[in-house]
N, C-alpha and C positions, 0 to 999 in steps of 0.2 A: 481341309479335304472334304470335309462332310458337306460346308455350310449353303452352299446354293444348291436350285433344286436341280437333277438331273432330269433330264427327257428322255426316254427309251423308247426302243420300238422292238416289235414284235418279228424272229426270223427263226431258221430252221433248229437256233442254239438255245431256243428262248429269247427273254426279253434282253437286250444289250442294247447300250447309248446310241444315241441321236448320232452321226458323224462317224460312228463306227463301222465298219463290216463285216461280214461273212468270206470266206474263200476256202477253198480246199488247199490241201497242202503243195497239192502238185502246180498250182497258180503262183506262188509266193517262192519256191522252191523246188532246183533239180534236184531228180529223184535217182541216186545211183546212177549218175554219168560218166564215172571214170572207173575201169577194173584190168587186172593184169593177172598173168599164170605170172608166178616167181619160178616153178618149176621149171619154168624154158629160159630163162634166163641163165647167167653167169650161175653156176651151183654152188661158189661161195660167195657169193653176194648176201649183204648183212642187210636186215630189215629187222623194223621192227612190228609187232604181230599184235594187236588187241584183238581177244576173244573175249565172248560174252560174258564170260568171269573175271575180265580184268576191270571192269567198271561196278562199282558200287551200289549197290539199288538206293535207291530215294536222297541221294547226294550229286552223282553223276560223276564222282568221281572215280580215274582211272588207276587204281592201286599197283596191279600186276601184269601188265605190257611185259610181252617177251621178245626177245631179241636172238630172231632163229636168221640162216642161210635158207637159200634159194631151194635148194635140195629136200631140207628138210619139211619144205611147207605145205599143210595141212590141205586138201581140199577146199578147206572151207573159208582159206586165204587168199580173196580174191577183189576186193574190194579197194581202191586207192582213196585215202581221206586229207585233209587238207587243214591249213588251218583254221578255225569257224565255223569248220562244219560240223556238223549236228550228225552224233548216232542216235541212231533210234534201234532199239529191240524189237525185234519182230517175232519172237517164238515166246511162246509160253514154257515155264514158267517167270521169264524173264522179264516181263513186261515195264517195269520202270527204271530195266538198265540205259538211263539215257546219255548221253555226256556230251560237252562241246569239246571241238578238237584244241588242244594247246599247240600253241607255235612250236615245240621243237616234235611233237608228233605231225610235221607237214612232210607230207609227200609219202606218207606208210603204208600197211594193209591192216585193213578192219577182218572182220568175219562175214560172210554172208547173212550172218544170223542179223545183221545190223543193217538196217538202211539207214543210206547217208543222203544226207537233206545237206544238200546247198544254196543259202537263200540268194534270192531277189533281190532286188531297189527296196520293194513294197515291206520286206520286214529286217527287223535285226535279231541277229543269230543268240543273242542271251534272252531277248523276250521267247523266240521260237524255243528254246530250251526250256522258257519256264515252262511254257504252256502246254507242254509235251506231258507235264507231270499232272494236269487237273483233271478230275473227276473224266468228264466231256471227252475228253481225248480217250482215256483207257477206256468208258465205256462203249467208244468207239469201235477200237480194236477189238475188245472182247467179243462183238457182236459178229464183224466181220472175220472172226479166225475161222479157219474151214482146217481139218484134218482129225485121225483119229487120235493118235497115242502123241503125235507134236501137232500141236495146231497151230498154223502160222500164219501170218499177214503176205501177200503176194505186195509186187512193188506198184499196183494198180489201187491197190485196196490202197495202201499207201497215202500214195497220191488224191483220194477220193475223201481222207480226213479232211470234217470241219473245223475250222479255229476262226476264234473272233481278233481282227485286224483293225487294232486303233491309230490314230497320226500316229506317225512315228515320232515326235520331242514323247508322245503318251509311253510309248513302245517302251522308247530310251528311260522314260524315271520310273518304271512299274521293273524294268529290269534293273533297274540299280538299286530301287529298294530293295527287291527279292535277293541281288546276289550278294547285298551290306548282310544280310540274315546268314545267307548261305557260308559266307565267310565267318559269322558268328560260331557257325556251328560247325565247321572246317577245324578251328582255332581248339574248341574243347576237344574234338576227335584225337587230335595231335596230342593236346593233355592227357587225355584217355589210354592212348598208345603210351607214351614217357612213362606214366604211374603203374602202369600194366609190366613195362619193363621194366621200374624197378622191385618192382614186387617179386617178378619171377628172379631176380637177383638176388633179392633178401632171402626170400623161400630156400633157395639154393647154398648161402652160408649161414642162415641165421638155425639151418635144419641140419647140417652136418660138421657146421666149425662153433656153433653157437653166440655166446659174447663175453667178449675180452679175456678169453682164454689164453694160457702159452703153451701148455704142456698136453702132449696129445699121443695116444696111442695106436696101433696097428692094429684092425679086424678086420674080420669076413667081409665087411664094406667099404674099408678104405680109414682112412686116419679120422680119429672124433674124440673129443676133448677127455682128460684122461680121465674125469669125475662119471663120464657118463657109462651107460650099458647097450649091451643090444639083445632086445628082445625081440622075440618070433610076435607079432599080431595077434596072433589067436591065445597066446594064453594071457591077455592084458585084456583081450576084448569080449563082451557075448554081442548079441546079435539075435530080431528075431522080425520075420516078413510080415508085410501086411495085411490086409483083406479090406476088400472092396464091400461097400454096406450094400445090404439086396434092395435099398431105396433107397437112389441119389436125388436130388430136389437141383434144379436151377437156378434157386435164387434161396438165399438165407432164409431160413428160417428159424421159429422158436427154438432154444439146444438143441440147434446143429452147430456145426464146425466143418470148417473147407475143406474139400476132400483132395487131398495132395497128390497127383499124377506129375509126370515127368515133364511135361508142358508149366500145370502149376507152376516146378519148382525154378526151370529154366526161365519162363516169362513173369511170374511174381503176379500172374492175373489169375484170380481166383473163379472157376466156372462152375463149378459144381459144389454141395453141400450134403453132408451126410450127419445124420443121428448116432449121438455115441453112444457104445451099449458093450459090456466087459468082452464080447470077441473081438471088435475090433482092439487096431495100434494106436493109440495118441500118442503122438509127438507135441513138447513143447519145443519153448524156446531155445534151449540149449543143447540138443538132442541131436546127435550127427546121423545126417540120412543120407544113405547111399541107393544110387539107382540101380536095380538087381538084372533089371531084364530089357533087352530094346535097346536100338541104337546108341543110346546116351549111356548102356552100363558100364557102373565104375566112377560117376561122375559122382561127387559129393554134398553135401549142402549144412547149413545152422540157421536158426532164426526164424524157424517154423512153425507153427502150430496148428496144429489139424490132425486127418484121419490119414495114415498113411496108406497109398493104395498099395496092390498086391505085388505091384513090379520094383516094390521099394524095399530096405530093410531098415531100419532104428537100433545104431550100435551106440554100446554102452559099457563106459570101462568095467573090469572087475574089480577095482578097489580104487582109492582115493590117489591112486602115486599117477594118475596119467590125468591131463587138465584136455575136457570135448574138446576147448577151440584147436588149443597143437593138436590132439589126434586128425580134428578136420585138414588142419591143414599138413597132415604130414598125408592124410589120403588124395586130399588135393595133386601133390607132388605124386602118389600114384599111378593117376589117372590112365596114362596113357597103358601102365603096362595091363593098367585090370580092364583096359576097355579092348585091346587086342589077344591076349592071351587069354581066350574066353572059352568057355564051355557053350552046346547046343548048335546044332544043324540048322534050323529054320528062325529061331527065335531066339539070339544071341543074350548069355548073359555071363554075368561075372561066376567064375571061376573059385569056388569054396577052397581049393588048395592053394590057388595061386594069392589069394586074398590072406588066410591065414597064417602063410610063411612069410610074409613081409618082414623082414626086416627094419624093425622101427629102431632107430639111435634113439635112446632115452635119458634126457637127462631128468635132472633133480625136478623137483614138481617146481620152486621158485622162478628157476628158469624158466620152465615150460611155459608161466603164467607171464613173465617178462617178453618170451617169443609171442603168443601169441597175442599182444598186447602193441606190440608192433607192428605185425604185419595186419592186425585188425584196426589200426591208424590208415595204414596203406587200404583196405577195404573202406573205412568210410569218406576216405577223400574220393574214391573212384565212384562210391554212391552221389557222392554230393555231385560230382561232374556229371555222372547222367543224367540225374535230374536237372542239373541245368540245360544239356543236349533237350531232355524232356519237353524241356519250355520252349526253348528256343524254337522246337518243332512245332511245339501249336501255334507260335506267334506266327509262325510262318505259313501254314497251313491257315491260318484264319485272313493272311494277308494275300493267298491265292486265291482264295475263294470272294473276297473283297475290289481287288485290285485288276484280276484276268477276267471277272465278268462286268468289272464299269459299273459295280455298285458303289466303289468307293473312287472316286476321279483324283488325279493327280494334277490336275491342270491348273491349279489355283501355283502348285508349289513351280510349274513350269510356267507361269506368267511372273510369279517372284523371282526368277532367275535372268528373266529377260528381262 
């Protein structure tokens, strides 16, 4: 692919190969040609509905397609799509919800939030998808969104996108190499979903039936093995918040340590650095951190180290009979009730009475360490799979950026095939 030399020429996209071209998008592709009211139709007429959340950002994949009647549909269902064609996102913050259409989504309704690109002679409908996602295209759009509080692409603006248009045999293996990847990374997501599902499976018996119990008693919570207890949360737990250091640094430096915000602990990228000093919280490794305040409170976390900030807390059994990882994961299992039944008007957090009456099933510490040994198996296969996702993504991102600007040609592998 590398080895002879390429020829480029100079156009409005920058430098791209000899034989290649330029075009706007509304040349290679009609732009939203076909639309219907389902409200004037039959009122029980079935349809099915992609809105701008049923597709996947940076995949293009369609998860959650609804399947409404005539009656019930939305204003904003008015678009008819087909199969091959190409959605494109037109509002922010959505901008790389893009997806091709599959064969049994032919003949449906999209969202207006979506243009729909039906191509030409001149391209095929998986390269026009790849190309939907490269740098060049988004900083397209971004430049061109007009509005305040939604800023969106008109179907003019649309149409007015430049993309670079190679032969088409080029078209066809730049898209078959991209969707061999695309399909890599399809295949782990699916893994990702299975392990995710058996985990909340395990979580669910391995937390209130245990292992290989028979004999089992009646409580305030429901039936649990008869060896075990149930204790209120707060008197097994202390607990104490963070603080934010009065100089945070951007970049490591001499003894500091990552200053853990709710971002930190969600994305695992460290942005900030703060100096330790006996006011602040250190958290290590084993140290269970619960998000106190903000959207995510209630959510939990292990395997930390750093300066805990102020919206966090760092809990810690009172004696030896409770093992951090089960506590984590029985706060895990929490989650939802500490992130809704929450204390605070403007700035939402968890709950000091609701969090303290929890009801924990306690078993023996052996156990505890048995449980949590288990479903921390289930945690490091699911890490292992993202990091593979991980990879998969750069290879592919380096193969867009290679492949869609004709730095790296394909035509050597499209002369070995003929």
């Amino acid at each position: 692919m590398r080895g002879s030399k390429i020829e480029y020429k100079q156009t409005e996209l920058g430098l791209i190969p000899v034989g290649w071209e330029v075009a706007r998008l509304g040349e290679v592709a009609e732009i939203n040609k076909e639309s219907r009211d389902p409200t004037k139709e039959s009122t029980n007429h079935k349809f099915i509905y992609i809105d701008i959340d049923s597709v996947e950002n940076e995949t293009g994949v369609i998860r959650n397609a609804k399947e409404i009647i005539g009656k019930d549909a939305p204003s904003r269902a008015r678009r008819v799509i087909h199969h091959n064609d190409i959605l494109m996102s037109t509002v922010r913050p959505y901008l790389k919800a893009f997806t091709i259409v599959p064969r049994y989504f032919h003949n449906q309704i999209c969202s207006t939030g979506f243009a729909v690109l039906t191509c030409r002679d001149r391209i095929i409908p998986l390269y026009l998808f790849q190309t939907l996602f490269t740098k060049s295209v988004l900083d397209q759009c971004k430049k061109m969104m007009v509005g305040g509080q939604y800023p969106a692409l008109s179907t003019s603006q649309v149409e007015n996108i430049r993309i670079p248009i190679p032969p088409l045999p080029e078209q066809n293996k730049i898209a078959e190499i991209l969707e061999t990847v695309d399909q890599g990374i399809e295949k782990v997501d699916q893994a990702i979903k299975k392990t995710q599902k058996l985990k909340k499976g395990l979580m669910q018996d391995l937390l209130t039936k245990g292992i290989g119990h028979k004999e089992f008693k009646d409580t305030e919570i429901g039936r649990i093995p008869k060896e075990w207890e149930v204790v209120k949360l707060g008197e097994i737990i202390k607990y104490e918040k963070g603080k934010k250091p009065k100089i945070l640094f951007d970049r490591e430096e001499k003894n500091t340590l990552p200053y853990l915000s709710a971002e930190t602990l969600r994305t695992g990228a460290f942005t900030q650095w703060g100096t330790e000093n006996r006011e602040l919280i250190k958290v290590n490794n084993d140290n269970v951190i619960l998000i106190w305040d903000g959207y995510y409170c209630g959510d939990s976390f292990i395997g930390f180290e750093g300066l805990l900030s102020s919206t966090m807390i760092k809990i810690e059994p009172k004696n030896q009979n409770l093992n951090k990882r089960f506590l984590f994961y029985f706060l895990k299992a929490c989650f939802k009730e500490l992130n809704t039944k929450i204390s605070g008007m403007y700035l939402k957090h968890v709950n000091k009475f609701i969090l303290e009456s929890q009801n924990l099933p306690l078993p023996p510490l052996h156990e505890q360490q048995k449980i949590a040994e288990i479903l921390s198996g289930v945690d490091r296969r699911l890490e292992l799979l993202r990091k593979r996702r991980e990879r998969l993504e750069r290879v592919k991102k380096g193969l867009m950026e290679d492949l869609l600007t004709g730095k790296v040609r394909v035509t050597k592998l499209i002369n070995s095939e003929t």
